[in-house]
C-alpha positions as CSV (number, residue, x, y, z in Angstrom):
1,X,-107.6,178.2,44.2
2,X,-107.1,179.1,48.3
3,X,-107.3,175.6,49.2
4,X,-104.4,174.6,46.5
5,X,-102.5,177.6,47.9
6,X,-103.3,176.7,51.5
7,X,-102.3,173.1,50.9
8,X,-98.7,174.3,48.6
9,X,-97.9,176.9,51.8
10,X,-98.3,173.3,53.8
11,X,-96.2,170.9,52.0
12,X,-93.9,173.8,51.6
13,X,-93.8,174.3,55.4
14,X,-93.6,170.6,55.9
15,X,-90.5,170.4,53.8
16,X,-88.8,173.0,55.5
17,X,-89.6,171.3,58.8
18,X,-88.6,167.9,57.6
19,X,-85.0,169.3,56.3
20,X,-84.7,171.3,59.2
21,X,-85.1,168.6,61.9
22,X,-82.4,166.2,58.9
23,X,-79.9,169.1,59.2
24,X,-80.7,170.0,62.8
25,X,-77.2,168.6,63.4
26,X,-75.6,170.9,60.8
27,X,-77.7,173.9,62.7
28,X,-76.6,173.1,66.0
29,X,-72.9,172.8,65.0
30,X,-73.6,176.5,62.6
31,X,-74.7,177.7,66.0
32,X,-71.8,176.3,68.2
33,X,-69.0,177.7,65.5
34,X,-71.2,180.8,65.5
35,X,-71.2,181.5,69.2
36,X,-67.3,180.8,69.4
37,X,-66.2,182.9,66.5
38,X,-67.9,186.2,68.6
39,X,-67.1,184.7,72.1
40,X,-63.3,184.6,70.9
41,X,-61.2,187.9,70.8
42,X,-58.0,186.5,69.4
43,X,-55.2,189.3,68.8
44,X,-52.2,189.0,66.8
45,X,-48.9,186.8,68.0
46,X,-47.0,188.7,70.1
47,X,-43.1,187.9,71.4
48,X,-43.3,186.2,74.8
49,X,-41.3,187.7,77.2
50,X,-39.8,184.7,78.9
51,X,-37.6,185.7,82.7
52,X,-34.3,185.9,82.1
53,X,-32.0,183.8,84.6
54,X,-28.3,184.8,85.1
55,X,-26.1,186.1,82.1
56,X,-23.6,183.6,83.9
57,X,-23.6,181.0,85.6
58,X,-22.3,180.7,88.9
59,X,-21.3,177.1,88.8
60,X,-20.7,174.7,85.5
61,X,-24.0,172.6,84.5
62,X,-22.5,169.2,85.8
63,X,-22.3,171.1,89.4
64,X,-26.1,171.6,89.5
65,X,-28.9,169.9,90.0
66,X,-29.9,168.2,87.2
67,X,-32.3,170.4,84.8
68,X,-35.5,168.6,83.7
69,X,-37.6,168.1,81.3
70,X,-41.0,166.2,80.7
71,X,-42.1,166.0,77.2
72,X,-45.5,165.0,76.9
73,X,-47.4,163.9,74.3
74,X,-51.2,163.8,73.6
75,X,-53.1,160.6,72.6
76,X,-50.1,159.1,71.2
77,X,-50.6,155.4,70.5
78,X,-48.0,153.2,71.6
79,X,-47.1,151.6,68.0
80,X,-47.1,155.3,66.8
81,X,-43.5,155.8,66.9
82,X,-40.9,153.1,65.4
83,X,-39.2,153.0,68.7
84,X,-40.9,149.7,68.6
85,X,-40.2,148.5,65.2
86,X,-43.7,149.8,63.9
87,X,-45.4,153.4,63.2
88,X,-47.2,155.2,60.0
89,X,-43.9,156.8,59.8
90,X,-40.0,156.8,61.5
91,X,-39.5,158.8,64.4
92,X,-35.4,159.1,64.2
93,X,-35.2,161.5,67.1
94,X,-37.8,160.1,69.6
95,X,-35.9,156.8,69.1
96,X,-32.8,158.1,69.5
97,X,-33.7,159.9,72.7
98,X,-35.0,156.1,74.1
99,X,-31.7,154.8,72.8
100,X,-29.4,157.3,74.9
101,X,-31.2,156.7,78.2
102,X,-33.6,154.2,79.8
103,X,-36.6,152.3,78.1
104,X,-39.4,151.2,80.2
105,X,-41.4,148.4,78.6
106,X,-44.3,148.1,80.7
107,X,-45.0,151.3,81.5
108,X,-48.9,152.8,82.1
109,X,-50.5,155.9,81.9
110,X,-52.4,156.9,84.4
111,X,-55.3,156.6,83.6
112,X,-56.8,155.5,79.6
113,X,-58.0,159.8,79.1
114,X,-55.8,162.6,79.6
115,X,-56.3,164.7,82.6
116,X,-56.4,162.2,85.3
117,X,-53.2,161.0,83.7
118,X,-51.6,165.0,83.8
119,X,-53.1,165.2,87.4
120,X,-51.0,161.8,88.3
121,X,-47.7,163.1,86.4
122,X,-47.9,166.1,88.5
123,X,-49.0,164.6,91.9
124,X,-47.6,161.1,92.0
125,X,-51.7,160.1,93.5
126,X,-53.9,158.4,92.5
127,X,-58.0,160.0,92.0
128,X,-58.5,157.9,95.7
129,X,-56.7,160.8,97.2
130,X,-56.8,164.2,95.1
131,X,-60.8,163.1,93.9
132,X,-59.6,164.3,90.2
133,X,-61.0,161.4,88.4
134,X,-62.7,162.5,84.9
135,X,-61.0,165.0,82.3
136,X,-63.0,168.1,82.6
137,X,-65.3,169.1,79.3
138,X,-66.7,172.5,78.6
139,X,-70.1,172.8,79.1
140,X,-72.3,171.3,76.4
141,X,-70.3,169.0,74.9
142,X,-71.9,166.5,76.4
143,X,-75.5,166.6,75.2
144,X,-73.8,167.9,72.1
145,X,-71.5,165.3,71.4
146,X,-74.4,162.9,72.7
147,X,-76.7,164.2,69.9
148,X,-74.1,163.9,66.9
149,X,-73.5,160.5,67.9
150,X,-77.1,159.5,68.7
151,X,-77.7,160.8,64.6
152,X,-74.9,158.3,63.3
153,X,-75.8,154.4,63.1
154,X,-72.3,152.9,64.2
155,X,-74.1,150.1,65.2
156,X,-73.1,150.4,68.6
157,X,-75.4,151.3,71.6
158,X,-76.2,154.8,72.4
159,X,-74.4,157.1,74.9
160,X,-75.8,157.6,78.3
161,X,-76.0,161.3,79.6
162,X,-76.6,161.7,83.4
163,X,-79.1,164.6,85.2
164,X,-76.4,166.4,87.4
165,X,-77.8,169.5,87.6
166,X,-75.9,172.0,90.1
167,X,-73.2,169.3,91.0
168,X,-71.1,170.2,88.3
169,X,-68.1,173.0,88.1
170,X,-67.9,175.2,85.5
171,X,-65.3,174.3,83.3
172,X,-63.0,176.4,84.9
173,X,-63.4,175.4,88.1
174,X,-62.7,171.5,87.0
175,X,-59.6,171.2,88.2
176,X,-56.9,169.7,90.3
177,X,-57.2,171.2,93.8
178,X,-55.3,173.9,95.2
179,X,-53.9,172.5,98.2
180,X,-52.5,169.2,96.1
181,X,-48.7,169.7,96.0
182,X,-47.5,169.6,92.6
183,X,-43.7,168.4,91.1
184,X,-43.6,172.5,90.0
185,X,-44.0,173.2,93.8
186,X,-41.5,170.8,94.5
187,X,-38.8,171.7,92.4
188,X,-39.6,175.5,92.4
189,X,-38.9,175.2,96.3
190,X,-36.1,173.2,95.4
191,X,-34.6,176.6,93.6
192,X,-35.6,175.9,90.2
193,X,-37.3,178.0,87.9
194,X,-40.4,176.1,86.5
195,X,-42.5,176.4,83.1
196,X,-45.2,175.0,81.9
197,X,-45.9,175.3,77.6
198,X,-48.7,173.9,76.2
199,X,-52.0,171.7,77.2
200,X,-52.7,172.2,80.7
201,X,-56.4,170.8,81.3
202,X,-56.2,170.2,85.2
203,X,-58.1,173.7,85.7
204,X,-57.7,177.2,84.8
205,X,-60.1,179.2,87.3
206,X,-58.6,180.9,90.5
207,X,-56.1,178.5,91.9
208,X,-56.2,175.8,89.6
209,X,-53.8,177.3,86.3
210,X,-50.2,176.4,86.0
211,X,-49.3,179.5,87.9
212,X,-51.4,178.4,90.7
213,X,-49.4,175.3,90.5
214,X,-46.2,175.7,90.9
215,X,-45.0,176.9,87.6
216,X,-43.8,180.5,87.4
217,X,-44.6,180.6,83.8
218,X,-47.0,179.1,81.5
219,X,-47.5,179.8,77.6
220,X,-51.1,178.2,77.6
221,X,-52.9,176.3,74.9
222,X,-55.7,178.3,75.1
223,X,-57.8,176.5,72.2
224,X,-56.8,173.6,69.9
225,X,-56.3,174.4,66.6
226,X,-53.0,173.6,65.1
227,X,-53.4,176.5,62.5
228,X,-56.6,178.3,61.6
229,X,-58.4,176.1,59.3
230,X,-58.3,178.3,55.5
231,X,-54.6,178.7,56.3
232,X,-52.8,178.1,53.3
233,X,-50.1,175.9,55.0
234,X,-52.9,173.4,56.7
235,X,-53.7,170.2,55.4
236,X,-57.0,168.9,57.6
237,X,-58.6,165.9,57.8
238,X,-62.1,166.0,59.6
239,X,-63.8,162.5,60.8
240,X,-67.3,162.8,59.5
241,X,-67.6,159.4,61.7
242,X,-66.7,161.1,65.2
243,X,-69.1,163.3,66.8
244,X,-66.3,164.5,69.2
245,X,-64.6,165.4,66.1
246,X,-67.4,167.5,64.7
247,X,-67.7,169.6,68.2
248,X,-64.0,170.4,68.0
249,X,-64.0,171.9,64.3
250,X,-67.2,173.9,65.8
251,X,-65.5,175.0,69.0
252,X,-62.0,175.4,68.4
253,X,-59.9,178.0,67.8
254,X,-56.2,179.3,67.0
255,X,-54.8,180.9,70.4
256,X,-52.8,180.7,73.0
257,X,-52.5,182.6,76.2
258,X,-49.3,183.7,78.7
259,X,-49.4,183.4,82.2
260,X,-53.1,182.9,83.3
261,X,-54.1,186.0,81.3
262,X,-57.6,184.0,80.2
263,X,-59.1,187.2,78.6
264,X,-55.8,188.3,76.4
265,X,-55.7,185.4,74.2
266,X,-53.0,185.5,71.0
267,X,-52.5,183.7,68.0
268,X,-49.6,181.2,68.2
269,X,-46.7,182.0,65.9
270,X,-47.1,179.4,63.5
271,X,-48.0,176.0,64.1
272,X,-48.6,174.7,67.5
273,X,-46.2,171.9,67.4
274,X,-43.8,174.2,65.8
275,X,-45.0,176.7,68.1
276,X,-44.5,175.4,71.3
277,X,-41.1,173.8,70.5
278,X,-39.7,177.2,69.4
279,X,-40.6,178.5,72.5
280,X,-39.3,175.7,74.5
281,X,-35.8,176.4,72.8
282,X,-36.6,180.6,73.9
283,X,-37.0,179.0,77.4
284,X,-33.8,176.8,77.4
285,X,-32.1,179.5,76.6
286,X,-32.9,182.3,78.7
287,X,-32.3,179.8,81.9
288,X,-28.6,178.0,80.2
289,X,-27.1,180.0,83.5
290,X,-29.6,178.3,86.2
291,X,-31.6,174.8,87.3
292,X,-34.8,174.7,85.2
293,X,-37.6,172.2,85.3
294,X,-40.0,172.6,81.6
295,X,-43.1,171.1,80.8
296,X,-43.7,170.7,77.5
297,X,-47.1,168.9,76.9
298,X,-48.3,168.9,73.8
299,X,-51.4,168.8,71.5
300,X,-50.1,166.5,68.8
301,X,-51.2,164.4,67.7
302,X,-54.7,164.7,69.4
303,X,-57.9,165.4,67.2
304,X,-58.4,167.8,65.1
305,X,-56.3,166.2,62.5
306,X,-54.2,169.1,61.2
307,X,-50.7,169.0,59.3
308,X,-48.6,171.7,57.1
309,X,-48.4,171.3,53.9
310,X,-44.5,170.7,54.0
311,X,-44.8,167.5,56.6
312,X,-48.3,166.1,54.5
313,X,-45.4,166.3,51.6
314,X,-42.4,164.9,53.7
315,X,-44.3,161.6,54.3
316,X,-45.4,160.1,51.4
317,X,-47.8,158.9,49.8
318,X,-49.6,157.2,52.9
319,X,-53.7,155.8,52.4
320,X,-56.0,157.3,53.7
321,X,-55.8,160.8,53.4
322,X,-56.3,161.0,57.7
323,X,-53.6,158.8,58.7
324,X,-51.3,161.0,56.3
325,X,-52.0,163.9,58.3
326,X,-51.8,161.6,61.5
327,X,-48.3,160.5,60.2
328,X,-47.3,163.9,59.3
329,X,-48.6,165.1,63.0
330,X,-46.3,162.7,64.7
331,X,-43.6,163.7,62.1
332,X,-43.9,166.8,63.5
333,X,-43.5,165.6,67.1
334,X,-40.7,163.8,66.7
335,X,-39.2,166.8,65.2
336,X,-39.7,168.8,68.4
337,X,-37.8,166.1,70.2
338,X,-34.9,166.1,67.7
339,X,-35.2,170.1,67.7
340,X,-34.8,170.1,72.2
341,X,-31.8,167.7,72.2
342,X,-30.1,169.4,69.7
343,X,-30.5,172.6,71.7
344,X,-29.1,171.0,74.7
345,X,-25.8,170.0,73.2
346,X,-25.7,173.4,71.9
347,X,-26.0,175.2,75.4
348,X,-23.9,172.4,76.6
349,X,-26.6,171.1,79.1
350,X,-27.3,168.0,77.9
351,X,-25.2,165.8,80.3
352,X,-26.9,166.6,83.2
353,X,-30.3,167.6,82.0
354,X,-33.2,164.7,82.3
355,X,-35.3,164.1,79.3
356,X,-38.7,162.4,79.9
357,X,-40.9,161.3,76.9
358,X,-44.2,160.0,77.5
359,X,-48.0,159.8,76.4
360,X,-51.2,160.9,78.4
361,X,-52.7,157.5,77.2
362,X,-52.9,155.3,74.8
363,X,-54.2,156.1,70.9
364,X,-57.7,156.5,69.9
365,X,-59.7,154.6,68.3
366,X,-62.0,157.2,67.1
367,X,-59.7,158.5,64.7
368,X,-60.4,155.1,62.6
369,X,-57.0,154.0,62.5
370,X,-56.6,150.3,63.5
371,X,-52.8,149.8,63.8
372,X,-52.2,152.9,66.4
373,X,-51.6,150.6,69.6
374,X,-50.5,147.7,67.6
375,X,-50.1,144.8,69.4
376,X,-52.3,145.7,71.8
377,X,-56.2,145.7,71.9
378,X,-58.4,148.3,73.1
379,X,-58.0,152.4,72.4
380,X,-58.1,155.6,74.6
381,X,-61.1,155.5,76.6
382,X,-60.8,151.7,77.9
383,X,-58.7,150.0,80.6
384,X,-57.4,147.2,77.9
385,X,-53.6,147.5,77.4
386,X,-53.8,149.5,74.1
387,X,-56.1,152.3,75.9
388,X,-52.9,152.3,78.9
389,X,-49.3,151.1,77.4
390,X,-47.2,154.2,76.5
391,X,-43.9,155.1,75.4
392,X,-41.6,156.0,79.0
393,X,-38.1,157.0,77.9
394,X,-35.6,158.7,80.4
395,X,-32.7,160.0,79.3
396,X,-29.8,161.3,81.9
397,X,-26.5,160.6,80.5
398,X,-24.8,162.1,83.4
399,X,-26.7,158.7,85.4
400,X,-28.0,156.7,83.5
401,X,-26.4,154.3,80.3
402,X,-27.7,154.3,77.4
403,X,-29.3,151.4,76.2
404,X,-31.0,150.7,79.4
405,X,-34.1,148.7,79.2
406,X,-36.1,148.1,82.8
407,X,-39.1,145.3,82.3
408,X,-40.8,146.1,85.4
409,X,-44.1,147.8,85.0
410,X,-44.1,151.5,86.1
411,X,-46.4,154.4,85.7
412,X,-47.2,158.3,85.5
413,X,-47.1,158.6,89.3
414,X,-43.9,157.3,89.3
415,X,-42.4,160.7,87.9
416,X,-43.2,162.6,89.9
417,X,-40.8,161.2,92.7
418,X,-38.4,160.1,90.2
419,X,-38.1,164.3,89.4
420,X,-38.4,165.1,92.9
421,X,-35.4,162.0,94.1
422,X,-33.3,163.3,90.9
423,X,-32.9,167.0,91.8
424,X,-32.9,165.8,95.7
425,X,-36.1,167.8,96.7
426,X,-37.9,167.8,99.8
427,X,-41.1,166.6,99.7
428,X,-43.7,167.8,101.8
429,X,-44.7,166.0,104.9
430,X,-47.5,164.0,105.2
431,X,-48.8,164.0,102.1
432,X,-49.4,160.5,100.6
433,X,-47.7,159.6,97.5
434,X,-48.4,156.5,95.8
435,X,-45.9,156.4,92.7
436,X,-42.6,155.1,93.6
437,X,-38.7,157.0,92.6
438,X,-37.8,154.9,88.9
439,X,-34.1,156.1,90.0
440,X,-33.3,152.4,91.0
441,X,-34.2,150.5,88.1
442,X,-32.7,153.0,85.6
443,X,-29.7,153.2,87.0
444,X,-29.1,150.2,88.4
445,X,-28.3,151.3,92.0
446,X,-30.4,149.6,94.3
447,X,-32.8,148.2,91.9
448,X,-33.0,144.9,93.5
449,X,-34.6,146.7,97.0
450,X,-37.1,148.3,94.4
451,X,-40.9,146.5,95.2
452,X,-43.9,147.3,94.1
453,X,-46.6,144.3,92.5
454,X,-49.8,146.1,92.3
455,X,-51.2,149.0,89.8
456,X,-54.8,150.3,89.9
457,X,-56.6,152.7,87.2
458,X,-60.7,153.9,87.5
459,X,-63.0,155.9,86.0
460,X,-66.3,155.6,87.9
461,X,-67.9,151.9,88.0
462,X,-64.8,151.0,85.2
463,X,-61.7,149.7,87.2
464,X,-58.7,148.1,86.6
465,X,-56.0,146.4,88.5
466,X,-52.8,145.1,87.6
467,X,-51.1,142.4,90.4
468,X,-48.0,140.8,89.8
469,X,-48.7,139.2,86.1
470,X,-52.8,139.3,86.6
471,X,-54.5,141.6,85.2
472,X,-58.5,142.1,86.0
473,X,-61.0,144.8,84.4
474,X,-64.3,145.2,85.9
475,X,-67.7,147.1,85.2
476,X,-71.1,147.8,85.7
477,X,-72.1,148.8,82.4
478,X,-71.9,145.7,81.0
479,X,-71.9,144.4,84.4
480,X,-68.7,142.0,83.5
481,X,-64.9,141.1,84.4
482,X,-62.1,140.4,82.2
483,X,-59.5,139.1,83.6
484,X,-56.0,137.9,82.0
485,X,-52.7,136.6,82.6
486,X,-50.4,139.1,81.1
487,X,-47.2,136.9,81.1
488,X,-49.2,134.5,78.9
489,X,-51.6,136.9,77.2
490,X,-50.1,140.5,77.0
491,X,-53.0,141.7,74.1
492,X,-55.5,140.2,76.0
493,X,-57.4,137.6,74.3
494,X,-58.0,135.0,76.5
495,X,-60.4,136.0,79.7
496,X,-59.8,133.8,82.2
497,X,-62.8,135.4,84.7
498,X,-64.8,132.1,84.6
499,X,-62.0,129.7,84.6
500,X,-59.6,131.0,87.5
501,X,-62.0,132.4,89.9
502,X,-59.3,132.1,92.8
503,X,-57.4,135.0,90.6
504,X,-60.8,136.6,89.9
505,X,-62.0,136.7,93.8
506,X,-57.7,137.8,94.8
507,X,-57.9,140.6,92.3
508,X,-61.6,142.2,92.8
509,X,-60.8,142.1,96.5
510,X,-57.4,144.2,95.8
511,X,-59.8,146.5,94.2
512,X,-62.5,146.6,96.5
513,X,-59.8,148.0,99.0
514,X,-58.5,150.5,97.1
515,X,-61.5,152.0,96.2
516,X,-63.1,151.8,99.9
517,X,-60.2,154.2,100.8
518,X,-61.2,156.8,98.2
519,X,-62.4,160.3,98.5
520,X,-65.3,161.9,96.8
521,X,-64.5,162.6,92.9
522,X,-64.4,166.5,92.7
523,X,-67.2,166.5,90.5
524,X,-69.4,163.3,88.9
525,X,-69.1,162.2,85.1
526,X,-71.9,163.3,82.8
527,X,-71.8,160.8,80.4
528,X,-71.5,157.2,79.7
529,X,-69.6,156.5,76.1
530,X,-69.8,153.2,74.6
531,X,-66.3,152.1,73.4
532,X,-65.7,149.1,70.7
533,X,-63.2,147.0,72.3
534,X,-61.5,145.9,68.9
535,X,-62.7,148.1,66.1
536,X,-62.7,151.6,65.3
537,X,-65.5,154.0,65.2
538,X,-64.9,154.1,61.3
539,X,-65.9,150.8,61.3
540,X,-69.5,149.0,61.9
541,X,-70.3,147.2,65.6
542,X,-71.7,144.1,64.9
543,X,-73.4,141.8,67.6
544,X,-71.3,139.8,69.6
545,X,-68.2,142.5,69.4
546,X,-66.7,143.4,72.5
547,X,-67.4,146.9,74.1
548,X,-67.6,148.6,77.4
549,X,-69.3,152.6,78.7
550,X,-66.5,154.8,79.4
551,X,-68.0,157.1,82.5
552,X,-66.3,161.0,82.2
């Protein structure tokens, strides 16, 4: 009778063990949601009490400099919107912004994730100089994600986590440095006042925040939810087939913070697209009387998929249940865009106020939705043209006609001279800039004198350089080169590495010299993510499909 107990206490144990280590995944995730909820002290939504500028003004708003502002989305795939004829759903006011000013057609994030891109928008350099290369992650996400992913069988090959040990920052302290002058520093000199509402994610230790930056006030995304999740207004959609996804449900929470206060976090007051555009308008408005320059980056329509109820509804009836959230995100977005311009022509500011609309990069593919940077191939996270192409629009009416469409490829470090030439601000002296002022081709004035063939993006041993037409990718993990002629081939199909090594050899050598100029990164990536090039991560890798390791 003790040896049938002894042996039932075994199998018992052994069954608890074996559905332990199945849902060790599940525990680990418990324990990261867990650890948050406590680690969190999120009070109640509070008003924000934005600086008030001059009850009146002391000269009319077409006798100022220009007021600015750069709208900026978050993973926003280029065939998104229906600017281009394409999108889940219209996007009346984001198209209507491109109409009224300048559409750039080959323009390029930069850099295919968002924080090197952000650190570019606000620096107008390239990683060679300010050593901000990869987008910062909290700690543990890394072997976390890594772990989630390594239980899933995608069919593709397994992440690669590198033993860094004390090399890497804190979180806090990954950040664009101090001493890099920013466009907030530019134009606050200039006499502006500057704010920053949103996603930050270029630092938020000592000298790194917005504040530190340049901007003289910031209403912070502190975490990432769009609404707590058992709101009753949310609609969310989680991607059981994206490990990143998982963490962020775990991790996240609903808060904001004002003004570098990173231990008095609030709740938003409703949600965060809605959110951050209401306060946007609060800002316009307490500065009507004065030269302003606001940031307004948001979340949407980044991961995790989350909607109300009333834009899920608005619509339709759009298959499958995530890409109706995604649709109702961006429905949302484009909203906030409609929501600004309208408030401009209320204040009667917006003739000589600039409008900038971009994207950080291009869309994911890990939200499984194939048609986000339609035509283009490639996703977020790669150097093909779907993971770089974004919406540019500029809008000036006061300068520049509507209906303007410029051809020439530009990028992110182009605005920040293009700000800096617009409101005539001095920049400071000897610091390298490598974007170039966009004034010329939008405008027309001088656009002919306006030069520039070559374009380079990295993230570790992945590089990419676009010269002229030619466009060449290389790597060391798989240790290949793609190269293309984009007047031919614009999606990319037809890698002409092997059969125009003349290009290949002109191309790599460009590279090579850019990169033997470059500075130390600030910090070294920590992982190694393999990327399909032409399939989702809903969707099964085969052998033979295209893929490359994204180093961050």
């Amino acid at each position: 009778m003790a040896k049938k107990t002894l042996v039932a206490i075994f199998l018992m144990a052994l069954a608890i063990a074996s559905l332990a280590w199945f849902s060790r995944i599940d525990l680990m995730l418990a324990l990261v949601k867990f650890k948050t909820d406590r680690e969190y002290v999120v009070a109640p939504n509070r008003v924000i009490p934005w600086e008030q500028g001059p009850a009146e003004a002391l000269e009319s708003a077409s006798e100022r400099p220009p007021n600015i502002i750069l709208i900026l989305a978050d993973d926003l795939g280029y065939n998104d919107i229906s600017t281009f004829g394409g999108g889940l759903v219209q996007t009346p006011n984001i198209d209507q912004l491109a109409k009224e000013g300048a559409v750039f057609r080959q323009a390029y994030a930069g850099n295919a994730t968002c924080a090197p891109s952000r650190a570019m928008i606000m620096t107008g350099r390239y990683p060679i100089r300010t050593g901000f290369e990869f987008t910062p992650t909290p700690s543990g996400m890394g072997p976390m994600v890594g772990m989630v992913a390594s239980s899933m069988d995608n069919g593709l090959p397994p992440p690669e986590f590198n033993e860094v040990g004390s090399e890497i920052l804190p979180y806090e302290e990954q950040g664009l440095p101090t001493e890099e002058i920013t466009i907030a520093e530019v134009l606050k000199d200039r006499g502006y006042h500057t704010a920053h509402i949103g996603k930050w994610h270029l630092g938020r230790g000592r000298g790194f925040a917005p504040n530190d930056q340049g901007f003289e006030e910031s209403l912070l995304m502190a975490s990432g939810l769009y609404l707590p999740e058992d709101d009753s207004n949310v609609v969310n959609a989680k991607l059981d087939f994206d490990p990143i996804d998982k963490f962020l449900w775990a991790r996240m929470v609903f808060a904001a913070s004002f003004n570098n206060a990173l231990e008095d976090y609030f709740e938003p007051g409703g949600y965060l697209t809605d959110y951050w555009t209401d306060e946007s308008i609060a800002f316009i408005q307490a500065n009507k009387n004065r030269p302003f320059f606001l940031y307004l980056a948001h979340w949407g329509p980044h991961t995790p998929l989350q909607a109300t109820r009333e834009d899920y509804d608005a619509v339709g009836d759009i298959k499958p249940h995530r890409a109706r959230v995604y649709a109702a995100m961006i429905h949302a977005l484009d909203r906030s865009v409609g929501r600004i311009m309208t408030e401009l022509e209320e204040q009667g500011l917006a003739e000589n106020t600039i409008v900038i609309f971009s994207s950080d990069n291009g869309g994911a593919g890990y939200i499984g939705l194939p048609e986000v940077n339609a035509p283009y191939r490639g996703w977020k996270l790669t150097n093909f043209e779907g993971g770089l192409r974004v919406p540019m629009f500029v809008k000036w009416p006061a300068r520049i006609a509507a209906g303007t469409t410029v051809d020439t490829p530009v990028a992110h470090i182009d605005l920040m001279p293009t700000m800096a030439a617009a409101a005539e601000a001095a920049r400071a002296p000897n610091v390298i800039i490598d974007g170039l002022d966009l004034l010329p081709l939008a405008t027309g004035e001088g656009a002919e004198d306006w030069v520039r063939e070559t374009l380079f993006w990295q993230s570790g041993y992945y590089r990419a350089v676009r010269h002229g037409d030619w466009k060449l990718q290389v790597s060391k993990l798989p240790n290949k080169a793609w190269l293309y002629n984009l007047a031919e081939d614009p999606v990319e199909h037809n890698n002409l590495a092997e059969s125009r090594p003349d290009k290949l050899s002109e191309l790599r050598a460009l590279l090579d010299a850019h990169e033997a100029s470059a500075r130390k990164p600030l910090y070294p990536y920590v992982a190694e993510i393999p990327v399909a090039v032409d399939k989702t991560l809903v969707e099964y890798f085969e052998p033979g499909d295209e893929y490359i390791y994204w180093p961050n």
